[in-house]
N, C-alpha and C positions, 0 to 999 in steps of 0.2 A: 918259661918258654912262652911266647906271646904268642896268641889265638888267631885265626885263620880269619882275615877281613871279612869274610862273609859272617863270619860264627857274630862278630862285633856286630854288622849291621842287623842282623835277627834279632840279637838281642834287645837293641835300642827302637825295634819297630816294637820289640814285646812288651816292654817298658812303656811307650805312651801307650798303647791298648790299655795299660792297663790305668791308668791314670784319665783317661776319659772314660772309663767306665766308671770308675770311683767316684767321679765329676757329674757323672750323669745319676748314680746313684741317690747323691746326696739334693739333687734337685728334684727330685722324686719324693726325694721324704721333705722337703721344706714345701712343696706347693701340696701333698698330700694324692697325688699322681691322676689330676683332674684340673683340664683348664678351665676358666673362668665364662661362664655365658657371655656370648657376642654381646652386643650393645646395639640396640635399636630406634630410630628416632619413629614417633607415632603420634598422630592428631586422633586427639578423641573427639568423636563425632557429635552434633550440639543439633536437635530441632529447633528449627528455625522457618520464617515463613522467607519463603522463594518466589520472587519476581519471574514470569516467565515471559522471556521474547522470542521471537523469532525474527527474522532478517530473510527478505525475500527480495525478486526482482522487480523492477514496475518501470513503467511509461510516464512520462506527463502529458495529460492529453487538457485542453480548455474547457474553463465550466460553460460556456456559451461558444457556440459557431455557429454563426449567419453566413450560408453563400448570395450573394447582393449578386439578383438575376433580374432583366427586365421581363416587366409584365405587359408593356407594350412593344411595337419593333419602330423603329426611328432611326435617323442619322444622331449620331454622337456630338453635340453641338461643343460640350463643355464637359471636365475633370474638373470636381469642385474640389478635391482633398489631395494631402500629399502623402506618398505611401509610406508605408510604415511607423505613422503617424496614430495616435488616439483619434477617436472620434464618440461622439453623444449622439444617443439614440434620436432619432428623426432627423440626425443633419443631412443637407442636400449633396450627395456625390458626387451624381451626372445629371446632366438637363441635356435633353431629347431634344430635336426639331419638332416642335408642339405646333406647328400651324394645322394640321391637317384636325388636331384637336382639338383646334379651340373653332375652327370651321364646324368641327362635329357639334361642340356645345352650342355655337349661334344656330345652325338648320334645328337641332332640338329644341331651342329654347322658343324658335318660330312656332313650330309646332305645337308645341303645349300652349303656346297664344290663341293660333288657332283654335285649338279643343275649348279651352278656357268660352271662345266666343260662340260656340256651338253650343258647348253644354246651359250657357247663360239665355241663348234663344230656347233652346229647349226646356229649361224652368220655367218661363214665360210662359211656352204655348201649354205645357201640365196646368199650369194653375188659371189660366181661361179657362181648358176643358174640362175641369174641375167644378168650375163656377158653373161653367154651360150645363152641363152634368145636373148637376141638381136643378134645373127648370126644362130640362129635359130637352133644350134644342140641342143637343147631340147625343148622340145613340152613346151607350154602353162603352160599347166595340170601339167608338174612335176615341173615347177617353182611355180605352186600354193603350191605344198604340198612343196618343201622346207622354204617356206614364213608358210605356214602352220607349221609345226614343228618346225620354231625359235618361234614362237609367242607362243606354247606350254610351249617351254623348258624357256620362259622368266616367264609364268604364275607360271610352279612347282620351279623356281629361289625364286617367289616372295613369293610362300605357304613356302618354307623351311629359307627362312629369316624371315617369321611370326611364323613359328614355332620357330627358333632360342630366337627370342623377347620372344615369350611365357614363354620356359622355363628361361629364365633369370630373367624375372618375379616370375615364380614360386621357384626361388632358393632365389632373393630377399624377398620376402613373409616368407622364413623360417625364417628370421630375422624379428621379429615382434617390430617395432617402436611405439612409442606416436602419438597419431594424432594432439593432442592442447596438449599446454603447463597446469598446472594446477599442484593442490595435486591430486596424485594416494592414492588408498585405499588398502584393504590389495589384497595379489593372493593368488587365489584358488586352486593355481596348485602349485607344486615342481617340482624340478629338479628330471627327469626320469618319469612323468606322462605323458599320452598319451593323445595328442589334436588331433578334427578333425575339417577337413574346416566349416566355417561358424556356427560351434555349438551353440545350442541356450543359453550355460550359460557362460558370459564374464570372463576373464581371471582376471582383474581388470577393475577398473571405477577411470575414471581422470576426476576431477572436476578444474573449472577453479574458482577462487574466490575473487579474488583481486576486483571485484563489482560480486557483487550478484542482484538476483531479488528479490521482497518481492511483494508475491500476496496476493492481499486483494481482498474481494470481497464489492460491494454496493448495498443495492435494488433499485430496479427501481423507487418505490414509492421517496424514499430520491432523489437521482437525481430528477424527477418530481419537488420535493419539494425548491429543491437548485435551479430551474432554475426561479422558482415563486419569490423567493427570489432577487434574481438579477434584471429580471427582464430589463427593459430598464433604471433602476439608479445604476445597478450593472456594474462589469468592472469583465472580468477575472485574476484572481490573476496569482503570478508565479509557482504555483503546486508544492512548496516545499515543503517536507515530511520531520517530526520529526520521529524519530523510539525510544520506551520502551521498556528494556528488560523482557525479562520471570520475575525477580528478582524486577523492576521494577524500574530501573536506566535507565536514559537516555542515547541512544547513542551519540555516539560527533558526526559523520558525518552525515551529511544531504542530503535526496534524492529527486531526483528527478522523475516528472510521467510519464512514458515513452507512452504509454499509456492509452487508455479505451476499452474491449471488443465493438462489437457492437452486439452482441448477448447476449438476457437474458435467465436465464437458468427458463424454464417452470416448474420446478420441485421447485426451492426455492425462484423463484422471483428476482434475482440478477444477476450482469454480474460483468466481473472480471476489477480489475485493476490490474497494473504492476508498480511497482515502482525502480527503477533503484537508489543501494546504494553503495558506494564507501565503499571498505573493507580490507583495507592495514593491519592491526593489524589479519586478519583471525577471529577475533572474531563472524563473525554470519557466522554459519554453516546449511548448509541444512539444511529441517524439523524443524529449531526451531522458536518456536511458539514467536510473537512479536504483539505490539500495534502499527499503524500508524498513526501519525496524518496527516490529510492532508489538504494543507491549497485551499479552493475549492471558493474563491469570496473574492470580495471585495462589502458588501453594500454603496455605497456612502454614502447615507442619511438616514443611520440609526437609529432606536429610543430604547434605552434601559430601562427599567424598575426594580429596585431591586424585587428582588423573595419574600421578604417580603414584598410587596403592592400587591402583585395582589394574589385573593385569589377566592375560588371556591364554587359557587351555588351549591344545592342540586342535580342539575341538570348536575355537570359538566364544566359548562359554567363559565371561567374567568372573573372575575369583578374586579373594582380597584374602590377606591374613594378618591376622590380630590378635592380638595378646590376651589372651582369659585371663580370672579371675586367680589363678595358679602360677602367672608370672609366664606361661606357655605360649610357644606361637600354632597357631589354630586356622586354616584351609577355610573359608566361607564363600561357598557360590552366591553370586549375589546376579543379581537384574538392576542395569539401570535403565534411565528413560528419553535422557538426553543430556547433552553439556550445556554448563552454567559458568561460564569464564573457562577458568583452567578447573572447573572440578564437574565429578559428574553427580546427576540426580537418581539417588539412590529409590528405588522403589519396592524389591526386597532383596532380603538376606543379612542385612544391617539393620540397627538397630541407634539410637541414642547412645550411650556412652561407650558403646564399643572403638577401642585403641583401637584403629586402623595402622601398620606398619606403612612408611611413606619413602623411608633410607635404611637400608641392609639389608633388604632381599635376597641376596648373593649367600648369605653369610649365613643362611638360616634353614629348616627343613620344620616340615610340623611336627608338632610336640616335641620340640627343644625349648629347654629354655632360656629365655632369652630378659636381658637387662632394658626396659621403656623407657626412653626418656621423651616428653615433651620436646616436639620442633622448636618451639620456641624458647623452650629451657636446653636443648642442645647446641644453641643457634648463639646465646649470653656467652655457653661455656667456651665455647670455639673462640668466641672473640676475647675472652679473659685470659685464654692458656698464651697468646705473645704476650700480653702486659704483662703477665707474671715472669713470664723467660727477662724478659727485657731488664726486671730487676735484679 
């Protein structure tokens, strides 16, 4: 009598039950009912001495600026130079209508003739009453005031040669020269505009550029922080500066740090640096905006960390884990201090040959244990397991 479809289908579901439990049994006793520790790739950490930079903002301002102001007032007779052109210290600019000063040097130079012929009558008549003096035809009294009246006419000698100098001064001054050599910028003035002494808007501005400055500024807090750093295993480096342009190309010449403020400014927290750049090509111009690296220590015994090991609590607080001495993965709060490329600078909680885990964080909990392999030796096997398929 054959069996009721459903009784058949029970049967044949009871059937594999039982056959993947028997299945599943027998894989339990061949692995020993325990899987195998994950696998974890980890860089052990090496002291080492650390270059430390920083990359800041800055300006490029000129090592020299002359504003070229007249110091006497004239009609603008002449533009001796062409703008934006070099120029060498004492070349002639502008020339002035100079008649009124060279009129001023002839009345002065009259003048001191004049004194010149007085003070020379006056020698004369001192050394008669000198003579007369000692035989007694004149009194005391009038040898004083002849001695009195040379000493005069020696005094109005000496105002009228100061005046002479003046005005030769002032006839020189209508000839307005360069103070320092440099690129001149455009003039504000033409030929036949009217200049006064000392005016407060310059005629041109002569920039010197052949080195330039590049001011950056630093907070106080980073300095703090740089010196923690160093430290008594640190060594001051040679404060060589790399300079990036606006565009974001490196400059080719390298500067030096002339410089550090000793005052910080209350208002941003920061004091200035000075960086001193050589600039034969004229390529950095006042005002343009630049990135400077600057090389600020040397750590001796430094401890570096890839930035993928060390990773952040709920709270903030950097932790790393690492494989002890037991083959275990192991929680470490650690402190760094700053980035160094793609790794950071370890200050505590690390140590020298402690395995840092860098791949399989996912895959792991502390004190598990866990299989190390070298990044580097996980990095070979990766690339060997297709060549071996391929054969």
């Amino acid at each position: 009598m054959p069996l009721p479809p459903f009784f058949s289908v029970n049967r044949l579901a009871l059937l594999a039950a039982i056959v993947m439990a028997a299945g599943c049994g027998g894989g339990t006793e061949a692995t020993g009912g325990a899987m195998p520790p994950p696998q974890v790739a980890v860089v052990t950490l090496k002291s080492q001495a650390v270059e430390l930079r920083r990359e800041l903002p800055g300006r490029v301002s000129a090592l020299l600026v002359a504003e070229v102001r007249p110091q006497v007032g004239g009609i603008v007779k002449q533009v001796l130079f062409t703008e934006g052109s070099e120029v060498k210290a004492g070349q002639l600019l502008y020339q002035l209508d100079d008649a009124v000063y060279q009129a001023g040097v002839s009345s002065a130079d009259a003048a001191r003739l004049k004194a010149e012929a007085v003070t020379d009558n006056a020698r004369r008549s001192a050394a008669r009453g000198a003579e007369l003096q000692k035989t007694r035809l004149i009194s005391e009294q009038d040898n004083d005031a002849l001695r009195a009246a040379l000493q005069q006419a020696e005094a109005d000698l000496a105002a009228a040669r100061a005046a002479v100098e003046t005005a030769r001064i002032s006839l020189a001054y209508a000839r307005i020269r360069a103070p320092i050599r440099g690129r001149i910028g455009k003039s504000v003035v033409t030929r036949g505009a009217l200049v006064t002494a000392n005016q407060g808007e310059a005629l041109a501005t002569i920039q010197q550029l052949d080195q330039v400055y590049v001011d950056v500024t630093q907070s106080s807090s980073e300095s703090l922080q740089l010196r923690r750093e160093l430290g008594n295993a640190g060594t001051a480096g040679s404060r060589a500066v790399q300079l990036t342009l606006e565009d974001g190309t490196a400059y080719p010449q390298a500067g030096r740090l002339q410089f550090t403020d000793v005052t910080v400014d209350q208002t941003t927290g920061s004091f200035l640096l000075r960086v001193l750049v050589p600039n034969p090509q004229r390529l950095l111009l006042p005002g343009m905006y630049v990135r400077a690296t600057i090389n600020e220590g040397t750590v001796t015994n430094g401890l570096l960390a890839p930035q993928q090991g060390i990773t952040r609590d709920p709270k903030g607080n950097a932790t790393a884990m690492v494989v002890d001495a037991e083959g275990k993965a192991q929680q470490r709060m650690v402190r760094t201090a700053r980035t160094v490329g793609d790794q950071w600078l370890i200050s505590e909680g690390l140590m020298a040959g402690d395995r840092v885990i860098v791949e399989g964080l996912q895959k792991i909990m502390p004190g598990m244990p866990v299989v190390a392999v070298e990044v580097g030796a996980a990095a070979a096997r990766s690339a060997a397991a297709p060549a071996a398929a391929g054969r």
